[in-house]
N, C-alpha and C positions, 0 to 999 in steps of 0.2 A: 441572528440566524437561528436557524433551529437547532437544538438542543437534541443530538445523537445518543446520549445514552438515557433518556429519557424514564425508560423502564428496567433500567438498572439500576434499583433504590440501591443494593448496597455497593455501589462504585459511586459514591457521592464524590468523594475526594476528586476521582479520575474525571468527572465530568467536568469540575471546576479547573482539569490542568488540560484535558482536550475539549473545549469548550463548542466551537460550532464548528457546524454540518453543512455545505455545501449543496444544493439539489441537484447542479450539473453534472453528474455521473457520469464518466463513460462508461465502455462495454465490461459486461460482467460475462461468465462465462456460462453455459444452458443450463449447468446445474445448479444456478442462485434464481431465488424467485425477483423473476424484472417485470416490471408494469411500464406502459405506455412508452415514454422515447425510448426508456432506455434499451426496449426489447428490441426496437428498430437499429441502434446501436452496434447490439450483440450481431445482429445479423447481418449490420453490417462488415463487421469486423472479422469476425469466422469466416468470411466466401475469399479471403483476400491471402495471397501465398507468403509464407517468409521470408524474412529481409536476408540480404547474403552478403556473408561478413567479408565475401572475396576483395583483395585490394584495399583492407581496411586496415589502420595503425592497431595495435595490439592493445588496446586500453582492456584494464583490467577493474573488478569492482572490488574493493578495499572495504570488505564489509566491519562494521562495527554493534556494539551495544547499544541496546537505549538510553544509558547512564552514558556513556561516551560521547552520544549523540547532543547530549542534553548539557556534558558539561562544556562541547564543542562551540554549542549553539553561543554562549557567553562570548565567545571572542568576535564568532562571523557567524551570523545568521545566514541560514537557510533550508528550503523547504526537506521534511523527512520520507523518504521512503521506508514502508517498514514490510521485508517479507515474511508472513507468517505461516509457519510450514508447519512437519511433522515429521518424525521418523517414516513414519512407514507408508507416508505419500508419494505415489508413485510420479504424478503428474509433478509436485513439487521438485523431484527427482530429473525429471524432464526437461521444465523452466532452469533450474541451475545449470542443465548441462547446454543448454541448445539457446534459452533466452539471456541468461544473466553474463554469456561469456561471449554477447557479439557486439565486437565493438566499438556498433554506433548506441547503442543500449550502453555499454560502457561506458562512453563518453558522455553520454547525458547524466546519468546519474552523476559525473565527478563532475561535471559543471555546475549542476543545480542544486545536490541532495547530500545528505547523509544518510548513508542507506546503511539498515538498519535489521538483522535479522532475527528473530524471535521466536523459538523451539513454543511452540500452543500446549505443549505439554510437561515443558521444565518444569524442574524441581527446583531451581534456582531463586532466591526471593531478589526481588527488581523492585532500586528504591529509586522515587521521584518526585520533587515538589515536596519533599518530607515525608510522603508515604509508603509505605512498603508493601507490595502485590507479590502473593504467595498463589503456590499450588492450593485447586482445590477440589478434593477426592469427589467432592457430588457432582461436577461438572466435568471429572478426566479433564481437566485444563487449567492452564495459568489465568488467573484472577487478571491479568493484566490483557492476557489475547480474549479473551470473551467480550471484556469491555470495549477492548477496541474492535472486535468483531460486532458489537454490538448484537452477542448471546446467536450467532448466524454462524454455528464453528462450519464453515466450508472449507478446501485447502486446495491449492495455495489461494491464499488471497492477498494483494496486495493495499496496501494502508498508505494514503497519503496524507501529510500533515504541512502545516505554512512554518511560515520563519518562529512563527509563537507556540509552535505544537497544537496550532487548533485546528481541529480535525478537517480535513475538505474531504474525503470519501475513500471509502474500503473498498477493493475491487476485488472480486472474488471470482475463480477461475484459472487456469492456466490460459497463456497466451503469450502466441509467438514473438518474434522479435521486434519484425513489422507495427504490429499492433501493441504490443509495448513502448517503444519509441514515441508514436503516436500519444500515446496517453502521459509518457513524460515529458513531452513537449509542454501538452496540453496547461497542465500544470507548472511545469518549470518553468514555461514563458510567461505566465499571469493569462493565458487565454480565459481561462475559466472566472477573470472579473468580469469581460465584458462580454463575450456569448456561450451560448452551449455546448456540447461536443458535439454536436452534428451540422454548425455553422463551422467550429472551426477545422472537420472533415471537408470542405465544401473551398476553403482558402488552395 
């Protein structure tokens, strides 16, 4: 597969621990630049109302580290959700309250993910695979969300990765619950071996 962080020479390490790129993308949100399905995607996914948590068990998301996730991953594998936020993102702000707490969004992530939250801006050094990703002042951002943004800082954007940490795609945007779910099906059921996200809108 293709090779995600391509044009980030100095995240060599990081390329060889999130290795390939997925092309199947779902919807991203208006404010990321999207070409061809994917735009068809976006639009279709923005016309469509939010899921309603009425009548639903109370699952909650158990957010974790990346190091947690990673030393997790050693016992039982599976795939990572990673939200990459910011203080002072309002939309990010939004997603927590409205997307990340309804809980068929909840249920999915505890069935398929370690979900995995990630300040774009900490100061914290994040060690992985032996390497350690620092703040860094020419970017306003952590060395470790750029790469995985692949140098695209949007917010919030969501990161998904498989049972080996290799990358399947960064979604970038806020998005309701409805269309969240959607996209962790998408991935959490393996849809994304055998068609694209707009065959399996179509099921």
């Amino acid at each position: 597969m293709k090779n995600c962080f391509g044009s980030l020479t100095s995240f060599v390490v990081l390329t060889l621990f999130l290795s390939a790129c997925n092309k199947n993308t779902p919807p991203t949100s208006s404010t990321a630049t999207n070409t061809g399905a994917q735009q068809e995607i976006t639009a279709s996914a923005n016309t469509e109302p939010a899921a309603s948590a009425t009548d639903k068990p109370a699952e909650k998301v158990e957010w974790l580290t990346i190091e947690q996730a990673a030393a997790l991953m050693k016992t039982e594998k599976r795939k990572v959700v990673i939200d990459v936020y910011t203080d002072w993102c309002g939309w990010c702000k939004k997603m927590d309250k409205d997307t990340f707490t309804d809980p068929k969004v909840a249920a999915l992530i505890n069935k398929y993910y370690y979900p995995v939250k990630l300040d774009a801006e900490g100061k914290v050094p994040i060690t992985l695979n032996g390497h350690t990703y620092t703040f860094k002042p020419e970017y306003k951002s952590h060395e470790l969300a750029v790469a995985l943004l692949q140098g695209q800082m949007s917010f919030p954007t969501t990161v998904y990765l498989d049972e080996n940490f290799n990358m399947l795609a960064p979604v970038p945007g806020y998005l309701d619950a409805k269309n969240f779910a959607k996209i962790l099906r998408y991935f959490g059921e393996n849809h994304h071996k055998s068609m694209n996200f707009q065959e399996f809108e179509k099921m």
